[in-house]
Short mmCIF file of the C-alpha atoms (twelve columns), coordinates in Angstrom:
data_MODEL
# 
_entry.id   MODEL 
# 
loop_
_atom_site.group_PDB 
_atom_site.id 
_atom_site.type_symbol 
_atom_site.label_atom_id 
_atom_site.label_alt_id 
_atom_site.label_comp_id 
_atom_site.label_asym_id 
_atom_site.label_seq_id 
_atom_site.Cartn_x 
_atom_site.Cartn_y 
_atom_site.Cartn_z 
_atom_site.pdbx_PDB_model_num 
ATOM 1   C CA . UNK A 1   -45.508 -16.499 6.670   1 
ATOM 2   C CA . UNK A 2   -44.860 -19.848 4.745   1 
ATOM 3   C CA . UNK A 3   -42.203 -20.377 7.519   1 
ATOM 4   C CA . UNK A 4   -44.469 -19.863 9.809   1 
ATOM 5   C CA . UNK A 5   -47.377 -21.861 9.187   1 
ATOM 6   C CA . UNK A 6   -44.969 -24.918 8.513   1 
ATOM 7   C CA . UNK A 7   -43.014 -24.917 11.767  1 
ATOM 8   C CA . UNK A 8   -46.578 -24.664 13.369  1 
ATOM 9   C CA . UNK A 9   -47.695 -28.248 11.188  1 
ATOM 10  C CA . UNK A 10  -44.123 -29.381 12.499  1 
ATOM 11  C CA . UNK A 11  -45.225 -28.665 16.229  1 
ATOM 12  C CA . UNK A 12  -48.806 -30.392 15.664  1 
ATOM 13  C CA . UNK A 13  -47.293 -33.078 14.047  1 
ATOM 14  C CA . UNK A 14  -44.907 -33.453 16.517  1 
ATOM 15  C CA . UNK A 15  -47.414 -33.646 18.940  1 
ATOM 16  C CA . UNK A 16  -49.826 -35.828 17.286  1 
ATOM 17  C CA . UNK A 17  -46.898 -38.257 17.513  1 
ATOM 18  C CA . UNK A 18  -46.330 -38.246 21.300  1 
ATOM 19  C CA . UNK A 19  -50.272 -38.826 21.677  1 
ATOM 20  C CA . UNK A 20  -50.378 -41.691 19.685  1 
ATOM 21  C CA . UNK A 21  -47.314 -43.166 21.801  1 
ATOM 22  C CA . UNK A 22  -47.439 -42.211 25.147  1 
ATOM 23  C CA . UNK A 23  -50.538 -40.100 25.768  1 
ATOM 24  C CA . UNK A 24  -51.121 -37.238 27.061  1 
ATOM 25  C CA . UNK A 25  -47.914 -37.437 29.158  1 
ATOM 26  C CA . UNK A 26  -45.632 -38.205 26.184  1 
ATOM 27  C CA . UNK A 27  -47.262 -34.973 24.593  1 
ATOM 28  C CA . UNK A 28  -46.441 -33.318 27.669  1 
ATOM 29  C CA . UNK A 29  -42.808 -34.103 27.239  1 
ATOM 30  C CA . UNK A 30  -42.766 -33.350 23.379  1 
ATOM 31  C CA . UNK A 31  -44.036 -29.941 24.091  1 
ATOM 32  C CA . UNK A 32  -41.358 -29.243 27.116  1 
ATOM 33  C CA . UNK A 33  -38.551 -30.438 24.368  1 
ATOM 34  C CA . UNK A 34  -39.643 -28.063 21.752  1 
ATOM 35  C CA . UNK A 35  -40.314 -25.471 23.886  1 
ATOM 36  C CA . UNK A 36  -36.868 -25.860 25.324  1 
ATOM 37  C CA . UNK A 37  -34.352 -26.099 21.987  1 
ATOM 38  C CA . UNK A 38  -37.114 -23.186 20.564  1 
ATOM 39  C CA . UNK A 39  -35.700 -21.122 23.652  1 
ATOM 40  C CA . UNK A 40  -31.745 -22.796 23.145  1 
ATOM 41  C CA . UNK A 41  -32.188 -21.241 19.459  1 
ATOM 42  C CA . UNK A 42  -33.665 -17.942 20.762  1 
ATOM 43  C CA . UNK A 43  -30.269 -17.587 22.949  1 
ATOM 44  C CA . UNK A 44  -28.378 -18.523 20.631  1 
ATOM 45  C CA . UNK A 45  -29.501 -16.338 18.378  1 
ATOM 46  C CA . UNK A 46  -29.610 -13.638 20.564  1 
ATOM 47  C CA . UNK A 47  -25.873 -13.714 21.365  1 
ATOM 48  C CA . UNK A 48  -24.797 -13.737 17.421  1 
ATOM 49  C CA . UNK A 49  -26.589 -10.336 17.412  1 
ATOM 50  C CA . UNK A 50  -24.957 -8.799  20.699  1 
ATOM 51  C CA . UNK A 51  -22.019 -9.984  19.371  1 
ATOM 52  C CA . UNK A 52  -21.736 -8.694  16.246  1 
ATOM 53  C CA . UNK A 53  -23.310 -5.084  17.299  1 
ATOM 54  C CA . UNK A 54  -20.158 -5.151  19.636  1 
ATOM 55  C CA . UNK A 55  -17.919 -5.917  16.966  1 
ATOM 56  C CA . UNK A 56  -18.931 -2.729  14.701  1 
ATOM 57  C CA . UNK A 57  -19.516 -0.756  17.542  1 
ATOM 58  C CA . UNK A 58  -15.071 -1.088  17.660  1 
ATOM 59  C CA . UNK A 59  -15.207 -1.304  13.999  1 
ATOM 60  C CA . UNK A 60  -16.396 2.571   14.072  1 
ATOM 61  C CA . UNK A 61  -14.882 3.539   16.967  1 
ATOM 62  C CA . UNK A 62  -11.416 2.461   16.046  1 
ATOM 63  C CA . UNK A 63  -10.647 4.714   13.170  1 
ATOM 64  C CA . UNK A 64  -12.102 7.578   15.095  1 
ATOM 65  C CA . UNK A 65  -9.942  7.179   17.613  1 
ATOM 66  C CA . UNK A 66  -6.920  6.455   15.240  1 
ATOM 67  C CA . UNK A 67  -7.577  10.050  13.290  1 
ATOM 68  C CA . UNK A 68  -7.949  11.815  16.758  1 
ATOM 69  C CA . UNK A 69  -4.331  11.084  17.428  1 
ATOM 70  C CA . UNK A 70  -2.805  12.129  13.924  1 
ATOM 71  C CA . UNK A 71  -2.800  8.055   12.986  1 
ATOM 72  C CA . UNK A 72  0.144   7.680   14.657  1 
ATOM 73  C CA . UNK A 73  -1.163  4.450   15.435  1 
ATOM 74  C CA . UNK A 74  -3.107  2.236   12.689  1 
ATOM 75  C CA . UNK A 75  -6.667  1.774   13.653  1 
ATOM 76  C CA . UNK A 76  -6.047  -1.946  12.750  1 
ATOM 77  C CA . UNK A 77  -4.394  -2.138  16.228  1 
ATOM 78  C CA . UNK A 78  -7.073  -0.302  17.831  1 
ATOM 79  C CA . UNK A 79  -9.264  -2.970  16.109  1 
ATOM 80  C CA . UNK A 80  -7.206  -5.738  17.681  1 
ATOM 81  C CA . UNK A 81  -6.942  -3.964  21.214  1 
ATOM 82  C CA . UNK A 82  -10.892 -3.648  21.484  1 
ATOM 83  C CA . UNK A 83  -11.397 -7.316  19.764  1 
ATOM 84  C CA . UNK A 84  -9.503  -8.673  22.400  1 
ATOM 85  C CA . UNK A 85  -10.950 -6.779  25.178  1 
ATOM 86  C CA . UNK A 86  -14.511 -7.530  23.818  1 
ATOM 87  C CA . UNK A 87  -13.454 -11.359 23.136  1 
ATOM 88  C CA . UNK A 88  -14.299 -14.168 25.606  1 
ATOM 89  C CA . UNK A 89  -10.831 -14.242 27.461  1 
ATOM 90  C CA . UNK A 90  -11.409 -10.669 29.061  1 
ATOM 91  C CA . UNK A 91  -14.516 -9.076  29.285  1 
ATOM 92  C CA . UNK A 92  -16.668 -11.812 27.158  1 
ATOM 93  C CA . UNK A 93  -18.955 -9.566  25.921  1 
ATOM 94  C CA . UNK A 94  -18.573 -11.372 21.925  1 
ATOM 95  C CA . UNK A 95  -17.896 -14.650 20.902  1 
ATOM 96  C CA . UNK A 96  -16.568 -15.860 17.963  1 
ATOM 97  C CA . UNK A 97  -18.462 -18.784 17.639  1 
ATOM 98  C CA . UNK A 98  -21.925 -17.891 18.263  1 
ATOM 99  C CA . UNK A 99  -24.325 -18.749 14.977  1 
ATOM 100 C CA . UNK A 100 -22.660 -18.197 11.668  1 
ATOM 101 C CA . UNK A 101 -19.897 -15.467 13.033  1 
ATOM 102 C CA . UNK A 102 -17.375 -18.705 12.280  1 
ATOM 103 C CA . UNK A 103 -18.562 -18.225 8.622   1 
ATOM 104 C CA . UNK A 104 -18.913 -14.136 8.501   1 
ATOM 105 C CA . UNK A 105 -14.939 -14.591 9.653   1 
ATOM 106 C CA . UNK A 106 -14.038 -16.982 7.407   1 
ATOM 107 C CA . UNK A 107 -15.719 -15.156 4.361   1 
ATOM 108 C CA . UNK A 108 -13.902 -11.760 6.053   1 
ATOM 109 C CA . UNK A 109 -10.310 -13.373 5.838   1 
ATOM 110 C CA . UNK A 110 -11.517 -14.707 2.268   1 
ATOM 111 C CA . UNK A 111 -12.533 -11.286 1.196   1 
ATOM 112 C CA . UNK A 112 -8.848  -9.527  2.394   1 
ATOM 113 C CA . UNK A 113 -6.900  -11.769 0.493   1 
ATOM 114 C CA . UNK A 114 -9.163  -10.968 -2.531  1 
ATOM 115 C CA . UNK A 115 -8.418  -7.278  -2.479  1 
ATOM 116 C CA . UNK A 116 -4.571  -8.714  -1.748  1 
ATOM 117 C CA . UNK A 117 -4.496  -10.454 -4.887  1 
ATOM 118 C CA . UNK A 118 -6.226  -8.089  -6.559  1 
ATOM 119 C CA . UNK A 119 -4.061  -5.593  -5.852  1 
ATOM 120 C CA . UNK A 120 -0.383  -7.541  -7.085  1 
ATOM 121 C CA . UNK A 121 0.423   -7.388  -10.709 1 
ATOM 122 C CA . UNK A 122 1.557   -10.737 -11.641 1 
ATOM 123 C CA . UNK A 123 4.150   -9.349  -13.643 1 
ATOM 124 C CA . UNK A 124 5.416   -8.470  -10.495 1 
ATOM 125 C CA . UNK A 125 5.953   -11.697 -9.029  1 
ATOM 126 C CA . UNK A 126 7.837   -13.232 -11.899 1 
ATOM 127 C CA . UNK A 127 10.389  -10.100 -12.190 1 
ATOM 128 C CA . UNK A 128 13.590  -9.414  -9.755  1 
ATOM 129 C CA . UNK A 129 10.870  -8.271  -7.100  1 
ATOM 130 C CA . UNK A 130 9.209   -11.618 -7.281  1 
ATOM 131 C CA . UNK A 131 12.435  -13.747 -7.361  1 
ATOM 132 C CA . UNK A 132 14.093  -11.266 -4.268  1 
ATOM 133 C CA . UNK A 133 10.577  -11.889 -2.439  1 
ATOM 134 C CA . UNK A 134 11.033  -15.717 -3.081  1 
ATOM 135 C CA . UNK A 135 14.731  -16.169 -2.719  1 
ATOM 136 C CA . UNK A 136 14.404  -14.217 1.079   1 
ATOM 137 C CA . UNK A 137 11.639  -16.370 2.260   1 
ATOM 138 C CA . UNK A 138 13.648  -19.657 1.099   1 
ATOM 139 C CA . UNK A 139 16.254  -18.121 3.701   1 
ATOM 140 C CA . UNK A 140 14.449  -16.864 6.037   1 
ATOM 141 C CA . UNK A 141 12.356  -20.636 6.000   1 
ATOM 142 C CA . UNK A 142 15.869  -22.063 6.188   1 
ATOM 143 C CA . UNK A 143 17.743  -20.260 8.629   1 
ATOM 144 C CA . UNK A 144 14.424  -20.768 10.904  1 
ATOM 145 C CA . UNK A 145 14.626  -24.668 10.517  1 
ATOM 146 C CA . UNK A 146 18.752  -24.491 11.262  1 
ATOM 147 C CA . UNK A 147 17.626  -22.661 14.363  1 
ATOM 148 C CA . UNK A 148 15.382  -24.485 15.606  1 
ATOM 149 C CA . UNK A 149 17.546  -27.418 15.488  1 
ATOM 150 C CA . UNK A 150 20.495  -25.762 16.860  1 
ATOM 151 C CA . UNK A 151 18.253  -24.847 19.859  1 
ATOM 152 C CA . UNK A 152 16.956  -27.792 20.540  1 
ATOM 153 C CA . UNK A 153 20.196  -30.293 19.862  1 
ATOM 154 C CA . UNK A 154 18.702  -31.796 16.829  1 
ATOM 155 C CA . UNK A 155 16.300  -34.132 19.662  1 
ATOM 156 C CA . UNK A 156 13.278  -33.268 18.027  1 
ATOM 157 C CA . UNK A 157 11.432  -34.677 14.671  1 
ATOM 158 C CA . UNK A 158 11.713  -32.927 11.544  1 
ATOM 159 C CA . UNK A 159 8.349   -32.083 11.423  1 
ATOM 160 C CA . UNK A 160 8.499   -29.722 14.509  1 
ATOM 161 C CA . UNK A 161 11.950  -28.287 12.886  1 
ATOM 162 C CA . UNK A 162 10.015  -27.587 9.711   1 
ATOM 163 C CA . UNK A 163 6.710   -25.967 12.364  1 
ATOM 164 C CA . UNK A 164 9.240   -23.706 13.793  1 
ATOM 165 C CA . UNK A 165 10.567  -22.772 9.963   1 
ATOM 166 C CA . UNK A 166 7.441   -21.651 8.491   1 
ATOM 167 C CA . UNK A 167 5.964   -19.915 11.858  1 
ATOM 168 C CA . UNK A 168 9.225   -17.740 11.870  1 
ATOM 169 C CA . UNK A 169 9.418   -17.320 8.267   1 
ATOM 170 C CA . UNK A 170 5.284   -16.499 8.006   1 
ATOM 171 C CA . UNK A 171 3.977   -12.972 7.170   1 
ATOM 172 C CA . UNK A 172 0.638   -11.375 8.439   1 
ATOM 173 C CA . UNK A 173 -0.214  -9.239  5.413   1 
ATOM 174 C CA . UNK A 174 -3.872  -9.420  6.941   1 
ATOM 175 C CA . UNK A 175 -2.327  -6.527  9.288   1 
ATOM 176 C CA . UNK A 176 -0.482  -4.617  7.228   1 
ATOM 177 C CA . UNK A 177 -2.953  -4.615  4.040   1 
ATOM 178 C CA . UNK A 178 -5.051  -2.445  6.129   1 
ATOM 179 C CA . UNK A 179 -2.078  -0.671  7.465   1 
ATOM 180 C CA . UNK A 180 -1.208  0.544   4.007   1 
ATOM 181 C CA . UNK A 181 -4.708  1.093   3.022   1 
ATOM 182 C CA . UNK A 182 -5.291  3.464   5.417   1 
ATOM 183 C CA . UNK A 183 -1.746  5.674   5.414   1 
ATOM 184 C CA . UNK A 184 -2.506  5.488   1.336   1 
ATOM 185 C CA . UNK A 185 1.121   3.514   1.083   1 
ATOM 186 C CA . UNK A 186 -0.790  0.997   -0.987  1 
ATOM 187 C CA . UNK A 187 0.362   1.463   -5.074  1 
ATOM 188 C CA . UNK A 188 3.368   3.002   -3.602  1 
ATOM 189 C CA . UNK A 189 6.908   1.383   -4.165  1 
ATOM 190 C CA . UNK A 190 7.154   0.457   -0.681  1 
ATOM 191 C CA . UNK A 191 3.675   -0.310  -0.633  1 
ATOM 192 C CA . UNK A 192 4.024   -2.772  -3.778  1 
ATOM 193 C CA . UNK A 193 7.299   -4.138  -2.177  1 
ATOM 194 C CA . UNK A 194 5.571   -5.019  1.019   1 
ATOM 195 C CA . UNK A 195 2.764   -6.715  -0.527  1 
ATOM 196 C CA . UNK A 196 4.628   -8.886  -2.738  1 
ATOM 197 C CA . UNK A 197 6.856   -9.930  -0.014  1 
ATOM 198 C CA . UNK A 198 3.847   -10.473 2.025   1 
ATOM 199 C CA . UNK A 199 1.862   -12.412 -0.895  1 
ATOM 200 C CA . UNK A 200 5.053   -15.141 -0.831  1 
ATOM 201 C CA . UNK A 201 4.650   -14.724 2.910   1 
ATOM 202 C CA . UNK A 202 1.446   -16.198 3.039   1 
ATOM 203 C CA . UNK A 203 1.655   -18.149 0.598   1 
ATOM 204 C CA . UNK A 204 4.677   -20.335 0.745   1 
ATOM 205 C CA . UNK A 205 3.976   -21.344 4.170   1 
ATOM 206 C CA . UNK A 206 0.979   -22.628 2.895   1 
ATOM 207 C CA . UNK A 207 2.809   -24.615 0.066   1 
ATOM 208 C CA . UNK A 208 5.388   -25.633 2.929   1 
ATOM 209 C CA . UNK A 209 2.703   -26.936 5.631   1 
ATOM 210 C CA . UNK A 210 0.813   -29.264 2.382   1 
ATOM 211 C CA . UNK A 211 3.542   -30.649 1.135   1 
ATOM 212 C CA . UNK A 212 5.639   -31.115 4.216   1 
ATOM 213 C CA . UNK A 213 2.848   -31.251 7.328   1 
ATOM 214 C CA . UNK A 214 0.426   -32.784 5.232   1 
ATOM 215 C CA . UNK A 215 -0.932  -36.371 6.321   1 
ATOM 216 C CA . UNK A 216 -0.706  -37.406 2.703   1 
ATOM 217 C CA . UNK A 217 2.568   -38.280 0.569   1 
ATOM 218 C CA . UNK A 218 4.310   -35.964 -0.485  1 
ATOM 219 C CA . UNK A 219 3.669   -37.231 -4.145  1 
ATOM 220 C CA . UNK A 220 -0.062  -36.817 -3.059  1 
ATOM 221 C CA . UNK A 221 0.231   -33.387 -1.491  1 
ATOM 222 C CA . UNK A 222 1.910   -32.338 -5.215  1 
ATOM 223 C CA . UNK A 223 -0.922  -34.120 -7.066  1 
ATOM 224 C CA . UNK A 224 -3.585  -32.177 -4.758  1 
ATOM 225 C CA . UNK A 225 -2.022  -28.614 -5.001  1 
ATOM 226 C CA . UNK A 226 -0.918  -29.218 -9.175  1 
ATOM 227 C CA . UNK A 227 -4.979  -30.253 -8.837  1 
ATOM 228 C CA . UNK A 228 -5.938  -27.026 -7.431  1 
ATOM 229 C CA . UNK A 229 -3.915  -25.011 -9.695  1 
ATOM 230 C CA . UNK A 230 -5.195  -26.803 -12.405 1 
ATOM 231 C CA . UNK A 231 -9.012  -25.801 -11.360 1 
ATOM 232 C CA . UNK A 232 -7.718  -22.215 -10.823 1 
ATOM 233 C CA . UNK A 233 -7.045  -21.892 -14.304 1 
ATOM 234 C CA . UNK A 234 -9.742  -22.880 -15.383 1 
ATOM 235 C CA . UNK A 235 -11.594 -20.589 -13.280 1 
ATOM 236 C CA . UNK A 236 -9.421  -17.766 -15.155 1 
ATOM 237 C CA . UNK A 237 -10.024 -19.262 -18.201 1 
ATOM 238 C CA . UNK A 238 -13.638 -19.344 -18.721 1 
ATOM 239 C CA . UNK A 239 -15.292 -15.636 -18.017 1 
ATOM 240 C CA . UNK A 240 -12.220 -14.925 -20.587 1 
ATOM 241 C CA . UNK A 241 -13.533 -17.494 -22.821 1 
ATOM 242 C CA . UNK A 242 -16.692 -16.155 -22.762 1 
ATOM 243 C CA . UNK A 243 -16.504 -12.565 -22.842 1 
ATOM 244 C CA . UNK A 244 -14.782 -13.471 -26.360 1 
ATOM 245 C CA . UNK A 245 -16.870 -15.658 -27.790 1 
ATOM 246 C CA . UNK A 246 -20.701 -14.320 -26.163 1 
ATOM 247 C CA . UNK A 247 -21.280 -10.880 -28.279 1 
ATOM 248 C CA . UNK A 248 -22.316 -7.910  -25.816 1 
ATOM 249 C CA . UNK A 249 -21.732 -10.013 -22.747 1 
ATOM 250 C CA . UNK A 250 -18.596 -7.954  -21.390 1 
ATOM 251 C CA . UNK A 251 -21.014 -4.612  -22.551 1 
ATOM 252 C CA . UNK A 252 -23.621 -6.172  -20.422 1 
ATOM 253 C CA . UNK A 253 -21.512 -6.614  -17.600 1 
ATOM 254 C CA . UNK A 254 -20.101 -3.303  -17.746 1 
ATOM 255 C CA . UNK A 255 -23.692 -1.431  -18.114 1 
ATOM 256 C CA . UNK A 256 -24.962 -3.105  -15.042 1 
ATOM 257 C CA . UNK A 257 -22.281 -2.748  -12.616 1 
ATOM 258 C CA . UNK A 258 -23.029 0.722   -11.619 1 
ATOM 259 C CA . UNK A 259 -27.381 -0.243  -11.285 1 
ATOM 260 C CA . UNK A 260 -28.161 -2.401  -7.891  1 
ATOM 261 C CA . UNK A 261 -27.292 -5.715  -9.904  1 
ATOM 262 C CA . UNK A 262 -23.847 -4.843  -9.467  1 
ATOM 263 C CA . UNK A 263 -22.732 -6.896  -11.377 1 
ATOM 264 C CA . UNK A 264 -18.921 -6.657  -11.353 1 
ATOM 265 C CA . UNK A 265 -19.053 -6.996  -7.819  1 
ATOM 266 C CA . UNK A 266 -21.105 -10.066 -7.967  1 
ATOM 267 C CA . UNK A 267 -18.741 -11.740 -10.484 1 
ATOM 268 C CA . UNK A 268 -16.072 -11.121 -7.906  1 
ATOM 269 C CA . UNK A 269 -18.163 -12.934 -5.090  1 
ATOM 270 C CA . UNK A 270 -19.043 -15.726 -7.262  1 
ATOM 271 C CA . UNK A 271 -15.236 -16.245 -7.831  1 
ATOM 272 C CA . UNK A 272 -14.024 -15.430 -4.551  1 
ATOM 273 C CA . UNK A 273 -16.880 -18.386 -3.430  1 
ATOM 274 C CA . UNK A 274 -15.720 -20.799 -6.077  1 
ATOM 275 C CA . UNK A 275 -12.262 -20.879 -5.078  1 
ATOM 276 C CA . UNK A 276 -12.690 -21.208 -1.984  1 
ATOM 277 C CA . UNK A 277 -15.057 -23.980 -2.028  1 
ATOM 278 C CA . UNK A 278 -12.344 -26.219 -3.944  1 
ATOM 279 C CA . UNK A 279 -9.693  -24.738 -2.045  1 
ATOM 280 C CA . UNK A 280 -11.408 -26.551 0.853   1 
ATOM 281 C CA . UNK A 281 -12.390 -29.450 -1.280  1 
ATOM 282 C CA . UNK A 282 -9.046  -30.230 -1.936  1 
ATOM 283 C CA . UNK A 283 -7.881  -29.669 2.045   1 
ATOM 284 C CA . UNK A 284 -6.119  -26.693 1.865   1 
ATOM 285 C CA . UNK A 285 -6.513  -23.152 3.168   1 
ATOM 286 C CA . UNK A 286 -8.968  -20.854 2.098   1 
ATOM 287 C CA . UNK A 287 -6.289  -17.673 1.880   1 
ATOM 288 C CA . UNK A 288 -5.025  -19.796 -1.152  1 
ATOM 289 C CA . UNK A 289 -8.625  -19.748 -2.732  1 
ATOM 290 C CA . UNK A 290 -9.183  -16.109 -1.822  1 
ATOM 291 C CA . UNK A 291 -6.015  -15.224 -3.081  1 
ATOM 292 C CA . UNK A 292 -5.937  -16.554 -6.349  1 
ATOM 293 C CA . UNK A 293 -9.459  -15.525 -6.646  1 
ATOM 294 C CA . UNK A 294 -7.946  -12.050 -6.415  1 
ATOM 295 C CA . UNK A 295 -5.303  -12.207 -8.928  1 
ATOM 296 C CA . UNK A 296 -8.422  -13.771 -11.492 1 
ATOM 297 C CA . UNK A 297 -10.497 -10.964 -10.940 1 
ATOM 298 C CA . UNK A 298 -7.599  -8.802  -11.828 1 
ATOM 299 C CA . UNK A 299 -7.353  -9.736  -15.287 1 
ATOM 300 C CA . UNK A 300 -10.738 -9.632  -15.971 1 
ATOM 301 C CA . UNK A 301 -10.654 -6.272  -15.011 1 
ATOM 302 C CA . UNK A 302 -10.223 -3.264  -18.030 1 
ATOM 303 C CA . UNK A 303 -6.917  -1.278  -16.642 1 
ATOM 304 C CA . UNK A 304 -8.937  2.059   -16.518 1 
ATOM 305 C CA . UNK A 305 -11.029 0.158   -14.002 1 
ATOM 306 C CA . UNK A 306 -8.892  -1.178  -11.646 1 
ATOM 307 C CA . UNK A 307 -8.773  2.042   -9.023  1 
ATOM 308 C CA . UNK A 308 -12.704 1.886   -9.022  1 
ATOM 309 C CA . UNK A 309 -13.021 -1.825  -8.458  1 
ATOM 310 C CA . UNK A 310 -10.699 -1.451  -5.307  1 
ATOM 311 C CA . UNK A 311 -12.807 0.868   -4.512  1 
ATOM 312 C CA . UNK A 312 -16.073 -1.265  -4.223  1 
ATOM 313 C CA . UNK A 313 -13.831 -4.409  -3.004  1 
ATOM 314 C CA . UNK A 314 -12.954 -2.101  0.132   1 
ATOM 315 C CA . UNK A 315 -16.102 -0.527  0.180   1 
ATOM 316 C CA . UNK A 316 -17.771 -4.517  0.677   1 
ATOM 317 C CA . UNK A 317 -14.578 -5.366  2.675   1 
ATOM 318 C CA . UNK A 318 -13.235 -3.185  5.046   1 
ATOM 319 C CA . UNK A 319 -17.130 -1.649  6.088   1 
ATOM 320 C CA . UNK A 320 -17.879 -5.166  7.743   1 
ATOM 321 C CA . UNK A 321 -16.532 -8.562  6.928   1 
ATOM 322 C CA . UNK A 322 -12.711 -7.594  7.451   1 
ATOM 323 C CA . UNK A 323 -13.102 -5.977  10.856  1 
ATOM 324 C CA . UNK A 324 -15.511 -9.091  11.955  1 
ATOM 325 C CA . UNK A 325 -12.098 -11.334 10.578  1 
ATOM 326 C CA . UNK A 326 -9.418  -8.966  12.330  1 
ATOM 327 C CA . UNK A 327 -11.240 -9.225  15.779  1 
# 
């Protein structure tokens, strides 16, 4: 109602104005100008809907169809198939840039590399898992710049070498997270292999394209990613700060988390948001943010509870966000 009633005293304002400079005329034209971005925002918003009922339409559909066939195929591919069918390039009946759907995405991609983080044990990463996962994406980063110069007669810059070396050497652990999710590999051996191989997958190249493709120095790329890191501890450090020294505050948390203020789940939103925002502050890629967001929220999180928090994260994820990222 307040909306309302103040976008109509912005219309009579508006045309108050073009009656007191061009007369009735210039009225005229202010009222054919707001009439006509009014009806630009109408279609605009129009297609954001459309689009996004398409997109869960294939978000429901595709794990039917992947159970009707024994999930011999993931219904992550299904999910791609129909995205791409759906997209603009074929059939064009959703677009990924109508309204906020740029943002929904961006928070989707943010929200799977939450539940990726959230789902390594550091501990991991700096044992002989860790240092294999590291040591074969050094080679694999390697053998992809050698190869690229090989192919090409060492004619091209270095920065093209080192392109070719971290798209070859890149992992897309937003495909197979769901992939294991759904054939309940995840936790497994394999499972935790994978997604620590993955993690330095995604990671790395990210490390690789700021300090190497950056337009900064390379001293100033290190400054802005030892910056980051240095805010992302910080980040960890605090709630753990606080649920020591505030008495009842971590009781609090856990007595409300199950009533609609949630508020476990909102303590992973507000840190999934903060990294993110000065992952982007600082120029680098939100996966990073999300990411480390993930591994924060993990040790915050009582061991006993750490099969029902995935629980909610995929619940929040995988339901709607997710899919809208994976098409």
């Amino acid at each position: 109602m307040l909306f309302g009633v103040t976008g109509l005293l912005g219309s009579v304002g508006s045309l108050a104005a073009g009656v007191a400079a061009h007369g009735v005329t210039g009225a005229s034209q202010v009222l054919v100008a707001s009439g006509a971005a009014a009806e630009s925002t109408s279609v605009e918003g129009t297609a954001q809907y459309v689009s996004i009922f398409w997109v869960s339409l294939v978000a429901l559909v595709s794990p039917v169809i992947s159970r009707l066939i024994g999930k011999r195929i993931p219904d992550v591919v299904f999910l791609l198939i129909f995205g791409m069918l759906i997209g603009p390039n074929v059939l064009g009946l959703a677009s990924g840039s109508d309204g906020g759907i740029p943002l929904l995405k961006e928070l989707g991609l943010g929200m799977l590399f939450l539940i990726a983080g959230f789902e390594i044990d550091v501990k991991s990463l700096r044992g002989r898992q860790g240092r294999s996962a590291i040591t074969t994406w050094c080679v694999c980063f390697g053998l992809g710049v050698l190869g690229a110069a090989l192919i090409t007669g060492f004619t091209k810059g270095f920065n093209t070498y080192i392109a070719v070396g971290i798209a070859l050497s890149s992992t897309a652990l937003g495909t197979l997270l769901p992939m294991l999710k759904s054939h309940g590999a995840a936790g497994t051996r394999v499972g935790n292999a994978v997604l620590v191989h993955g993690a330095v997958g995604e990671l790395f190249p990210i490390f690789a394209m700021s300090l190497l493709l950056s337009s900064h120095s390379p001293g100033l790329a290190i400054l802005i990613l030892l910056g980051f890191m240095a805010v992302a501890v910080v980040t960890a450090i605090v709630p753990h700060r606080l649920f020591e020294k505030v008495p009842g505050l971590r009781q609090i948390m856990a007595a409300e988390a199950n009533t609609t203020s949630q508020t476990i789940l909102r303590l992973a939103m507000f840190l999934l948001a903060t990294l993110i925002m000065f992952a982007a502050l600082f120029g680098l890629d939100a996966v990073l943010g999300a990411f480390a967001a993930g591994i924060i929220l993990r040790s915050l999180t009582p061991v006993g509870a750490l099969h029902l928090m995935t629980r909610r994260l995929e619940t929040v994820g995988f339901s709607f966000l997710i899919p809208l990222f994976l098409w």
